[in-house]
N, C-alpha and C positions, 0 to 999 in steps of 0.2 A: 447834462441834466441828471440830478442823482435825486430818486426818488426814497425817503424815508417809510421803513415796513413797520407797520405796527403788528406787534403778535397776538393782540388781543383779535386784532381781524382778521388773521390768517389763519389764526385757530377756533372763529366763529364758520368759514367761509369751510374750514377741512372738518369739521364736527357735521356741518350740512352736505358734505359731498360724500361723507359714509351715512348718513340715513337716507340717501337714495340708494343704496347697495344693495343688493338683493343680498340673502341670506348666503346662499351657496359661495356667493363672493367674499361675502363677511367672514363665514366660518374657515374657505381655503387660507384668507389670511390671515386669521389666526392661526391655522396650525402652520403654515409656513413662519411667522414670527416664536412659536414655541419650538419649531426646528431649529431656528436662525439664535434664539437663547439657549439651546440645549447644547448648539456645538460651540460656542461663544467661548472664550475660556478668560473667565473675570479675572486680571491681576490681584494676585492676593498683596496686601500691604501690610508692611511692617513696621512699628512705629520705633525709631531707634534715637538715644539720648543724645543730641549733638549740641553741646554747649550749655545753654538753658529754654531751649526751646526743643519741641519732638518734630522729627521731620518724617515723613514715609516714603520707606525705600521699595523700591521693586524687588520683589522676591521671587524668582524662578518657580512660574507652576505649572508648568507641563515637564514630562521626562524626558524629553527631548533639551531642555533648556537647562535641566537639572544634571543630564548626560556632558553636556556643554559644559557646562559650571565647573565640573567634578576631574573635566579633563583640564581645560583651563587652568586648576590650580592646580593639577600633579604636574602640568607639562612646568609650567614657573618655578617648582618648589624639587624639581630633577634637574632646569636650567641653573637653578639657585648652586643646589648639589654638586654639579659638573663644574661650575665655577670655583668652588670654595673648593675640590681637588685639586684644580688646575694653581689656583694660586696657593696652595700647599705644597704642589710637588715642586714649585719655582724656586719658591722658599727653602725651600731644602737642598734643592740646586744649588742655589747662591750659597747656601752653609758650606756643601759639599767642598765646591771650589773653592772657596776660603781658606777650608782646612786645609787642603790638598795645594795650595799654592803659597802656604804657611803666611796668610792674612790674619788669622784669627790662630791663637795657640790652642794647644791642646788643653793646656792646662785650665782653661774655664769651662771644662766640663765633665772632668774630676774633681769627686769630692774628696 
């Protein structure tokens, strides 16, 4: 049995069950709801150009998520780093032993 909610009744039926509220009620839940937006932390959005249409992305806004961000992309871009050495020194390896097992002559690399 699935019962259909209408909102216009739900929100006739909760508009009448706060003018029974006494004030003191009224007023704590107001300042509890000004506490509960105060510490709220609204997603900032970013509107960025993808294709021909704007899409909004989530943009980090607390320091904590900006701290996050900030390691995230050193740690990738030192990963990135330590890789492009390792496959440079390899590289040079393979030269090394080349020359050194007279695969490759010397003479290409005298001018």
């Amino acid at each position: 049995m699935t019962t259909k909610l209408n909102p216009e009744k739900i929100s006739q039926v909760l508009n009448q069950s706060v003018r029974e509220l006494n004030e003191e009620t009224l007023s704590a839940l107001q300042q509890a709801r000004a506490k509960a937006l105060q510490r709220q932390a609204a997603p900032a959005r970013a509107q960025e150009f993808a294709g021909h249409r704007l899409i909004n992305v989530l943009v980090p806004h607390t320091v904590q998520q900006w701290i996050i961000a900030v390691m995230v992309v050193f740690m990738l871009l030192a990963g990135a780093g330590l890789w492009w050495q390792h496959v440079h020194h390899q590289q040079q390896v393979e030269l090394d032993v080349e020359m050194l097992t007279d695969e490759l002559p010397l003479e290409i690399f005298v001018d």
